[in-house]
Each structure stands twice: as C-alpha cells, then as structure tokens.
C-alpha positions in Angstrom: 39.3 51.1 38.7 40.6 50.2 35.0 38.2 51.5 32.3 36.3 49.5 30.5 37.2 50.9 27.0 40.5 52.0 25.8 38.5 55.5 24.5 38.6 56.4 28.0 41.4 58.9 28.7 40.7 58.4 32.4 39.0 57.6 35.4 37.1 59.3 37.9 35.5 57.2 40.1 32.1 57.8 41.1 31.0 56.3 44.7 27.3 56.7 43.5 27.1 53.1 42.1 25.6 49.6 43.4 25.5 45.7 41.8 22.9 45.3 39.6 19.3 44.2 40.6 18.5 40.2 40.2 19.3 39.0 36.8 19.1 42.2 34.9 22.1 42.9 32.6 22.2 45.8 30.5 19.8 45.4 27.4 19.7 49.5 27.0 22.1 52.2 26.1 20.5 55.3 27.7 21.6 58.9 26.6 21.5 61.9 29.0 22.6 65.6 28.4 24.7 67.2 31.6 22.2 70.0 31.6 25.1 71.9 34.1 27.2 75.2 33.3 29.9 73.0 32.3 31.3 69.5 32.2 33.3 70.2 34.6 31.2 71.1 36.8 28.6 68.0 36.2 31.7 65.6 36.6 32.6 66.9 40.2 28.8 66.7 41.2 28.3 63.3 39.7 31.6 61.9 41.9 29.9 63.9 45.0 28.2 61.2 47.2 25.8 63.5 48.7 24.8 64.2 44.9 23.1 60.2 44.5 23.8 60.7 40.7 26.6 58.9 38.4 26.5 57.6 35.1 29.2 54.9 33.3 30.7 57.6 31.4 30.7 61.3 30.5 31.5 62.4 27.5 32.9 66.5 27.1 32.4 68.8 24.3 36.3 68.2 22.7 35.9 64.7 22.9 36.9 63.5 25.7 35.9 60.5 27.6 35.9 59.7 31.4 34.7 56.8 33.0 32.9 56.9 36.2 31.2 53.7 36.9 32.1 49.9 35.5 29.3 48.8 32.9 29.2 45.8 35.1 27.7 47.8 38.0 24.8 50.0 38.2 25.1 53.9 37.9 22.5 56.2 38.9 21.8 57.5 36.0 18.0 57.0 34.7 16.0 57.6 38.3 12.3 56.9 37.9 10.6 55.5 34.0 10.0 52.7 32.7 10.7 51.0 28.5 8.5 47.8 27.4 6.9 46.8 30.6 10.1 47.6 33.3 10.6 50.0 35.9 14.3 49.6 36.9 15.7 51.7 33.6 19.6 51.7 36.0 19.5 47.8 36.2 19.0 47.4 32.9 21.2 50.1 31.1 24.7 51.5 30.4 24.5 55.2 31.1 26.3 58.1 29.1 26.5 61.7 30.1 27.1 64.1 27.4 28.3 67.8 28.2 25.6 70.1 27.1 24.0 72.9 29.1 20.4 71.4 27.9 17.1 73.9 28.0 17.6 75.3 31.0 20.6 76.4 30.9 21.5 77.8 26.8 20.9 74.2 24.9 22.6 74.2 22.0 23.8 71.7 19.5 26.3 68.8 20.3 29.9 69.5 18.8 30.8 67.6 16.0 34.1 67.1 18.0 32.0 65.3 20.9 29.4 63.2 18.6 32.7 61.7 16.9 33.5 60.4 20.1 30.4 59.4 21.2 29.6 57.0 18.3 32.7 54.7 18.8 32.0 54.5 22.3 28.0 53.6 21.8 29.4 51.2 19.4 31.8 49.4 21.7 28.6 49.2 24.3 26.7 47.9 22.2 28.4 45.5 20.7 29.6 44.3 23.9 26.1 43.8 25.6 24.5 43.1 22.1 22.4 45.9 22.6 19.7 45.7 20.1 19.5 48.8 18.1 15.7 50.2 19.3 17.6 49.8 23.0 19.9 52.7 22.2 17.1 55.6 24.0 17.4 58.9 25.0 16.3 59.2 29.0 13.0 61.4 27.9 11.7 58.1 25.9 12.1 56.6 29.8 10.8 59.6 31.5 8.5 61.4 29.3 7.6 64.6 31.3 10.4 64.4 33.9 13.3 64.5 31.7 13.5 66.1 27.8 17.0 65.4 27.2 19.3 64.6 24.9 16.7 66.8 23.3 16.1 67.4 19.4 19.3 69.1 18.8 20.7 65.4 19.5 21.6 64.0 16.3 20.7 60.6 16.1 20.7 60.3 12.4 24.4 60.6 13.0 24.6 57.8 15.2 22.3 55.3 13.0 24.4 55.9 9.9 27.2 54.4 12.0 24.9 51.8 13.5 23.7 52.7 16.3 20.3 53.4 17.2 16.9 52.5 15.4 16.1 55.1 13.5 13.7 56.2 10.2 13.6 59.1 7.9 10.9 61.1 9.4 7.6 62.2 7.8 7.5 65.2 6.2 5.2 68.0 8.4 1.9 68.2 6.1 -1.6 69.2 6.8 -4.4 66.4 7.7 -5.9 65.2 10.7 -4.3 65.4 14.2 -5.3 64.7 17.9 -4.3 66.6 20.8 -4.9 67.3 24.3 -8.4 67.1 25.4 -9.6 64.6 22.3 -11.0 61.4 23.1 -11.9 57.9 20.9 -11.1 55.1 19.5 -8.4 56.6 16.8 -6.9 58.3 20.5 -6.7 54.3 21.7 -5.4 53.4 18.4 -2.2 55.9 18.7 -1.9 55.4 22.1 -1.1 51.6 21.1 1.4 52.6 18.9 3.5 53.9 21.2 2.8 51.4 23.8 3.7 48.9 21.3 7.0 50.7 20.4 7.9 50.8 24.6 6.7 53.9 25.9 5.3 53.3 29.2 1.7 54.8 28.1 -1.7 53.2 28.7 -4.0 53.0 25.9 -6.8 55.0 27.6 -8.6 56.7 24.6 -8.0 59.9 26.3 -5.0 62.2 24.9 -4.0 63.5 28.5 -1.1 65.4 29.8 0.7 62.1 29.7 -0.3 61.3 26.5 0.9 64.8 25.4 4.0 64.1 27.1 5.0 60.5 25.4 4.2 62.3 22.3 6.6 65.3 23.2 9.5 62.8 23.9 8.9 60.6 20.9 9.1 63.7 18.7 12.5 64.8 20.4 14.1 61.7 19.4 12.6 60.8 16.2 10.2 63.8 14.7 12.8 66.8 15.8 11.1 69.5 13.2 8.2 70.0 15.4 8.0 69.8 19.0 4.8 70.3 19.8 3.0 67.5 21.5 0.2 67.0 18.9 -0.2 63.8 16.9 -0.4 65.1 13.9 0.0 62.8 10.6 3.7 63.5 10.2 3.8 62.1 13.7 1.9 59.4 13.4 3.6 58.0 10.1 7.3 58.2 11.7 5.7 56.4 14.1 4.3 53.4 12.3 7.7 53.3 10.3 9.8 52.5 13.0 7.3 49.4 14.1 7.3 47.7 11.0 11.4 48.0 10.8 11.4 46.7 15.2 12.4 42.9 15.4 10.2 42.2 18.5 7.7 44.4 20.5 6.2 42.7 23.8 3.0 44.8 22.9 2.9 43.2 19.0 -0.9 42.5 19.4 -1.9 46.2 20.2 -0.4 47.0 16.5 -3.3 45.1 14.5 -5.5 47.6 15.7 -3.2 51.0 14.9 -2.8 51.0 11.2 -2.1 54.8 10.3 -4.9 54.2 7.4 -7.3 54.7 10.7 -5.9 58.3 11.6 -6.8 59.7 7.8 
C-alpha cells in the first residue's frame, strides 16, 4: 500500500476496509478521538481484523501520521448516524483517528504538536475531494448520543482559521429564554428545524426529547464548547442560526423560514 499523502510517515495496513457503496464518494471529512490508553494501542486494534474498526488515517499526539486505509476505499470508521438525509456516514467520508484518551479514559486537550499536523492533512483531504467546508464534522454531529468525540476540547477554531471546517464565533452565554427536556410547542418545532436544516438527523417533533437533548449536546461540542449542557438556551440558539445564514446549501432550506431566532425571545 503507498500512502495517499506524503505527510504520512508510514503505513499500516488495516484489513478492516471494503469499496465503497454505489456512487458515493467522499463528500465528508469525519473526526474521531482514539478514546484508548494510548495510540499505540488504538493502532494495533484498528489493524486487528477481529476488531471490524479502521479509519484512513491516525494521527498521534507528536505529530505523526500513519495511514491505514486508501481514501479511495471505505474504512470503518463512522458505524451507525446519519448527516442531511444519509445513513451510510463510511461511504461517504474520509476518516481521521486522532490519539486522545477521550471521556472515558482522562480526556484532555489535543497537543498543539498533533493539531499542527492535523490541519495540513484535513487540508490535503479536502482539497482533494473538494470537501465543502460544513462537510468537515466531528462523528458526535453523526451520532448524537452514541459517540461525543472529538469532544469540546477539539479546537476547531484552529482548524477554520486555516480553512478548514465551517465555523462561527459563538454567542456569548447570557440569560433569556431556553427549552429543555420535557418542553413542548411550536418554538420546540421551530429549533428542532434548525438543526434539521443544518444536517442533524433530528425530526422536528415539537417535543425536546432525549434525542433532541442529545443533537443539542453534540452541536454544542462542536460549535458552543463553553457550555455543555443539552439546553437550548439563547446562546445556543444564536450560534446556531449564524452558521445557516453563512451554509451555501441545506437540503432542509424550507424548514429555516419558520426558525428565525426572533421566535425563541
């Protein structure tokens, strides 16, 4: 196997790998942390084939880079979740594994070693699928509930200012209205579109449910780090409704005519 990427100071071939479903080609650069004691230790298991995990690349806490899986073939990286309507997250993505115990296990942040190697590779990916920048996810946006990392030590501010990623200053944390587990209505629907018309696989129900709880959980990770609660509150709400009015396309567009943040107040 010859990398991909010259940032790759070598190969380990995973045998946890298959061709890619139909006509899907990657359209999504998906983030993961290890969550293992070591990376070591998460690199043996993800070349193990009774493991039935890989990813494309893995990417250790000093920098360096190993390549597991081509990009043209599809790791097992993302397992169950969905983004803007599909289901098969592996078929459509380039996978990245990046060494960090994660919550179980002493999470902590990323290196500033391993984050400067990171960005060149997500650039090369990107650039080389033409990965649109609100494709670059973390895999709790694709599994809200079943997966929480890279987590909101993950510095994706970093990786915007060097292009990649779609990203917005949050909302500063403020008083006001907010909606949480157990409320129901129409401003519930409204928010519920929101995030169904940024991708999250969420129904707009009018109920804020545990999976409701849990979208909101994963968006916070990823884009409202301060506060990880699960409650929409304003700050929430406004990040939010920033990043849809900066997003090219959204397959959902029509549910945003009715989700003005002016209705939450």
């Amino acid at each position: 196997m010859s990398p991909d990427t010259p940032l790759a100071a070598e190969c380990q071939p995973s045998p946890n790998f298959g061709p890619r479903r139909g006509p899907l080609r990657p359209d999504m650069l998906l983030l993961h942390y290890t969550g293992m004691a070591d990376g070591d230790v998460a690199l043996r298991w993800m070349c193990m084939e009774r493991s039935q995990v890989s990813s494309h690349y893995l990417v250790h806490e000093d920098g360096r880079i190993v390549q597991l899986v081509r990009e043209v073939d599809r790791a097992w990286h993302a397992g169950a979740g969905s983004w803007r309507g599909g289901d098969d997250i592996n078929s459509r993505s380039i996978g990245i594994e990046i060494v960090n115990p994660g919550h179980e296990h002493g999470y902590r942040p990323f290196p500033s070693e391993q984050i400067a190697a990171l960005l060149p590779l997500c650039q090369e990916i990107v650039g080389r699928w033409q990965i649109a920048p609100e494709g670059v996810l973390g895999h709790s946006d694709v599994a809200p509930g079943r997966k929480q990392d890279p987590g909101e030590l993950f510095p994706w501010a970093a990786l915007a200012a060097g292009g990649v990623g779609h990203f917005t200053r949050p909302e500063a944390i403020t008083g006001g209205r907010f909606f949480g587990l157990g409320d129901s209505g129409e401003p519930v629907t409204a928010y519920q579109s929101l995030l169904a018309a940024y991708g999250y696989g969420i129904e707009p129900t009018g109920r804020f449910d545990e999976r409701t709880r849990a979208v909101t959980i994963a968006f916070q990770q990823h884009f409202r780090p301060a506060k990880v609660d699960g409650v929409a509150d304003m700050s929430t709400i406004t990040t939010l409704h920033r990043l849809l009015s900066t997003l090219s396309s959204s397959p959902f567009a029509a549910r945003e005519e009715r989700a003005d943040p002016a209705r939450f107040a």
